[in-house]
C-alpha positions in Angstrom: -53.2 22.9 46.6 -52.5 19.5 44.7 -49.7 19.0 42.4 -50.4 18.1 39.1 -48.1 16.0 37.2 -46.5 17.6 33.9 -44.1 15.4 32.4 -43.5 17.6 29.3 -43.7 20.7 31.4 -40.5 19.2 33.6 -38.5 17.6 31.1 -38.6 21.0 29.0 -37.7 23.1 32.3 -35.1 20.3 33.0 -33.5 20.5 29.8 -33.4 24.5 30.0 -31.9 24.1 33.4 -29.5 21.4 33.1 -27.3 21.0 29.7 -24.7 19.1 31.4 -26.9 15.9 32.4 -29.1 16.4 29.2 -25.4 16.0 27.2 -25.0 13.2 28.8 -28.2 11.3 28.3 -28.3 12.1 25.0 -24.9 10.3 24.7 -26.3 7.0 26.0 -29.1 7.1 24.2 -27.4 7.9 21.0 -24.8 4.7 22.0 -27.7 2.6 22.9 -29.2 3.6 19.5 -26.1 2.6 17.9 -25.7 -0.7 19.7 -29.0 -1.7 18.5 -27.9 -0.8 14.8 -24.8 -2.8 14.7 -26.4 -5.3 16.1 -28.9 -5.3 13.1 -26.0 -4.9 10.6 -24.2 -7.5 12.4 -27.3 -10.2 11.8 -27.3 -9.9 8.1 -22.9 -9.2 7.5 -19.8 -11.3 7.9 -17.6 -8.8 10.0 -13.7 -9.2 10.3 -12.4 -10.8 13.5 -10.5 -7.6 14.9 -8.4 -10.3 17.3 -6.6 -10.9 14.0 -3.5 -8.9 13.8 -2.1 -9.9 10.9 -3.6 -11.7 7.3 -2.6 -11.8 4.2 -4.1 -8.9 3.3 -1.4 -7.2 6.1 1.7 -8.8 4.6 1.2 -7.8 1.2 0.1 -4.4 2.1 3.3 -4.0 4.5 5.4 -5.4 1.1 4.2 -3.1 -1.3 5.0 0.1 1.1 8.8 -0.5 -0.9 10.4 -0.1 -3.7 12.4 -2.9 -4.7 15.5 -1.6 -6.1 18.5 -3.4 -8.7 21.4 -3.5 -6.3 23.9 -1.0 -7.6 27.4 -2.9 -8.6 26.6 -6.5 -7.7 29.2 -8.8 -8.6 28.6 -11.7 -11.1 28.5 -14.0 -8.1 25.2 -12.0 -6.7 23.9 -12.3 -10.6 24.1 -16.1 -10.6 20.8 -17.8 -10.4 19.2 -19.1 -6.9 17.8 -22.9 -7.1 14.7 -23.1 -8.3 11.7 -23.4 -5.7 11.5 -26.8 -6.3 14.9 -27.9 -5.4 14.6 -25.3 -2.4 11.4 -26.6 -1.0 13.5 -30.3 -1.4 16.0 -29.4 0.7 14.7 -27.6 3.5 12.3 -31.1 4.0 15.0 -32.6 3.9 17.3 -30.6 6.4 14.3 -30.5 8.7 13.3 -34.4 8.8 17.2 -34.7 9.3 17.0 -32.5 12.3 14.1 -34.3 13.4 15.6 -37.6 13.5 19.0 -36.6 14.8 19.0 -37.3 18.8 19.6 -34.4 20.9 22.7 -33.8 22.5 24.0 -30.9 24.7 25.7 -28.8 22.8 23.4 -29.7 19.9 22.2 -26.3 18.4 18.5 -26.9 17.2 17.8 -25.3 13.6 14.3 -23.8 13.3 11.8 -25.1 10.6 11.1 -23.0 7.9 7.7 -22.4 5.8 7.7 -22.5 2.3 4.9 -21.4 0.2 4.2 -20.2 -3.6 1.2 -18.2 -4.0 -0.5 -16.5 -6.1 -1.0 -12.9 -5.0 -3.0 -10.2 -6.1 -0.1 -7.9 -6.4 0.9 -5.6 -9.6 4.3 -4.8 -10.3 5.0 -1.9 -12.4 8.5 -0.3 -13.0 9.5 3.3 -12.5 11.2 4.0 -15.4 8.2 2.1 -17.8 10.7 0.8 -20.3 10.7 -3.2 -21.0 7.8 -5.9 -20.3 6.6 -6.9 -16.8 6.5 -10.3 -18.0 8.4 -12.9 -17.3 10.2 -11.6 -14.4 11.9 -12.4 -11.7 12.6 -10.7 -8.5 14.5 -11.6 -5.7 15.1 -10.1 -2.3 15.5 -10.6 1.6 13.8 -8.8 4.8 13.6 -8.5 8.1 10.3 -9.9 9.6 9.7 -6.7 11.3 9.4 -4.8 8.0 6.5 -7.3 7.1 5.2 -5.9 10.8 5.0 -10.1 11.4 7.4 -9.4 14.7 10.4 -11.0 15.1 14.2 -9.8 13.0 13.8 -13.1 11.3 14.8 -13.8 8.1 12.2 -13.4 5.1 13.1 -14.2 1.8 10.6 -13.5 -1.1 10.7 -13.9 -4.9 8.0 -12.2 -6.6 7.6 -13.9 -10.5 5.5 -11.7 -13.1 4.3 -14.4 -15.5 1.9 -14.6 -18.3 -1.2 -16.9 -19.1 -3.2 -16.2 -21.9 -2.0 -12.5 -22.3 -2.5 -11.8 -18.5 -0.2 -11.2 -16.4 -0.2 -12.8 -12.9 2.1 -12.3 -9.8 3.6 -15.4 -8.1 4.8 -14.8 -4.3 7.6 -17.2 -2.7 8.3 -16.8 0.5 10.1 -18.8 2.6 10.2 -17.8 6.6 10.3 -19.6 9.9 7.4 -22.1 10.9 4.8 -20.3 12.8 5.9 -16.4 11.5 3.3 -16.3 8.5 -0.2 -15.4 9.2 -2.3 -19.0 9.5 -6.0 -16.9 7.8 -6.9 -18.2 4.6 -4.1 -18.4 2.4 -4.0 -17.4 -1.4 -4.6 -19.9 -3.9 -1.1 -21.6 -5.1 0.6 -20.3 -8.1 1.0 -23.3 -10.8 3.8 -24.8 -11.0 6.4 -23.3 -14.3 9.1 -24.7 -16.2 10.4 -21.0 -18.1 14.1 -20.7 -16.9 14.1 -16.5 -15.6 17.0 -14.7 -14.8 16.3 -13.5 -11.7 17.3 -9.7 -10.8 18.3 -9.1 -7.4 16.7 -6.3 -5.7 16.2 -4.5 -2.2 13.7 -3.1 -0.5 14.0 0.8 -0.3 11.8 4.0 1.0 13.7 6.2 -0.6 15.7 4.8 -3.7 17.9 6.7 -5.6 17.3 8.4 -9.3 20.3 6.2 -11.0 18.3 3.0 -10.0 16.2 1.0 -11.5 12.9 0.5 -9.3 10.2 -1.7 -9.5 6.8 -0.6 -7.5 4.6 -2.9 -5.8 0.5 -2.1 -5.6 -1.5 -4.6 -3.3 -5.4 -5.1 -3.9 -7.5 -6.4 -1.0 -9.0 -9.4 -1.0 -12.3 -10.2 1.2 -11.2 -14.0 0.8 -7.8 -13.5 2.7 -9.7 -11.4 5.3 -10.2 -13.4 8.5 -13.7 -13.0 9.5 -15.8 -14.1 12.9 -18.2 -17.3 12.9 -21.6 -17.7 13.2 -21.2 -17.8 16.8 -18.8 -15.3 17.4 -21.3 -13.1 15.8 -23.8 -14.3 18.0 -22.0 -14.0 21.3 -21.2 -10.3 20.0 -24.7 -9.7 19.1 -26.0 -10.9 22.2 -23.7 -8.7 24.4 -24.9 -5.5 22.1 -28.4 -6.2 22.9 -27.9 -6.5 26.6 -26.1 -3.7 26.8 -28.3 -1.7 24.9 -31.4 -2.5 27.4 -29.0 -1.3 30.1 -28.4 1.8 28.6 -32.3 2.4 27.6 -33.5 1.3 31.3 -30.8 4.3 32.6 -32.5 6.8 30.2 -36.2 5.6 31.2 -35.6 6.2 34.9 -33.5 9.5 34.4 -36.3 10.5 32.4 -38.7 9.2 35.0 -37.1 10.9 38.3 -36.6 14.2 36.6 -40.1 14.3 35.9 -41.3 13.4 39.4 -38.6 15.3 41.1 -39.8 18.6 39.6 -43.7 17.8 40.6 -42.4 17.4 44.0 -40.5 21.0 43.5 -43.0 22.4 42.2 -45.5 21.8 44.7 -42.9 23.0 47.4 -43.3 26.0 45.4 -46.2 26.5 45.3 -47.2 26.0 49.2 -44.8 28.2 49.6 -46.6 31.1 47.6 -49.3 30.0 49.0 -48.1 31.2 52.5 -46.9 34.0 51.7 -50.4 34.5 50.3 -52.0 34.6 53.5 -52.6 37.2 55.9 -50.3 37.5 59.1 -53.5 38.9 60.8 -56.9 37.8 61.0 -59.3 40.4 60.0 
């Protein structure tokens, strides 16, 4: 007796008889399904470069996990006014094109470079106790590069100035940190440059500040612009690799598909010749 090939018929009984392999084919052809989809998305998007540890979007998020808190009983040394950004900007320029001209001796102790930006951040400040204007303020504070999550126990110093324009209040970030420690994505746009002399308050960052301070809370926006994205051919490289991959996965699910069929019209037939011998007579009438 001739087999006859049932594909239906031996998928359904393979599927009734094996849940563990049908789990897994379902898997890949659910992931090659998937593949195919991002690949899709992928064509007509920008996607984020996930290489990118750290943007701008990261270092103001990691700033406004604190509370920047008046220190309690500063001295009227601590109150006096820093130099303006300006002046600082002047004179670490100048301390490092001195350094750089200096000739190298032995016991020479090289002074690292230091970056110094003023941006214009999309950061709101807003203070705990919500008595007196945000604007025109001035706030000054130090941390370590590791609570930025930049890596490192450098030195970061940042003054965050709430000024107005036109009845809007903007927030202006200086930072000054070592050459090479700030992310290098796309930066924010520069703050202009002011001339309003601000007391600046000296403050500290704090997780859990106390209820006699004074607190002032720091809410960061995401910006798609700071975002570091992939290129065109990146994306193309990526896309590529999604498509070959899916193929892979849909050529292992064709030929699973394929020998399970096959392999149960072989079975079968074994079957049924052997029904068929039982069938016959052990003696010849």
């Amino acid at each position: 007796m001739m087999a006859i090939w049932q594909p239906v018929t031996n998928l359904r009984d393979y599927v009734t008889h094996n849940p563990p392999v049908v789990t897994f084919f379902v898997c890949m052809l659910i992931l090659a399904i998937s593949f195919i989809g991002l690949t899709s998305y992928s064509s007509t998007h920008t996607l984020p470069n996930p290489d990118t540890t750290k943007d701008w979007n990261h270092l103001l998020s990691s700033l406004s996990q604190f509370q920047l808190c008046v220190k309690a009983n500063m001295s009227s040394a601590e109150l006096a006014s820093p130099a303006p950004f300006p002046l600082m900007e002047q004179e670490i320029h100048k301390e490092t094109s001195v350094n750089s001209t200096k000739t190298p001796s032995v016991n020479s102790t090289k002074t690292p470079s230091v970056t110094s930006l003023r941006l214009r951040v999309p950061l709101v400040v807003t203070n705990s106790s919500n008595s007196g204007s945000l604007k025109d303020l001035d706030l000054h504070t130090t941390l370590n590069a590791s609570q930025l999550n930049l890596g490192g126990n450098e030195t970061v110093s940042v003054t965050l100035d709430i000024l107005s324009e036109n009845d809007t209040a903007y927030t202006c970030l200086t930072i000054h940190a070592p050459t090479g420690l700030l992310p290098m994505s796309p930066r924010p746009p520069e703050c202009p440059a002011t001339v309003k002399n601000i007391s600046p308050i000296h403050v500290e960052a704090s997780n859990k500040p106390t209820a006699s301070q004074t607190c002032y809370s720091l809410h960061s926006k995401n910006d798609p612009t700071l975002t570091v994205m992939l290129t065109r051919e990146e994306q193309s490289l990526a896309e590529r690799h999604l498509l070959e991959v899916s193929v892979c996965l849909l050529g292992v699910c064709f030929i699973l598909c394929l020998a399970v069929s096959l392999t149960h019209s072989q079975t079968r037939r074994y079957h049924w010749n052997g029904l068929d011998l039982q069938n016959e007579p052990l003696i010849d009438p």
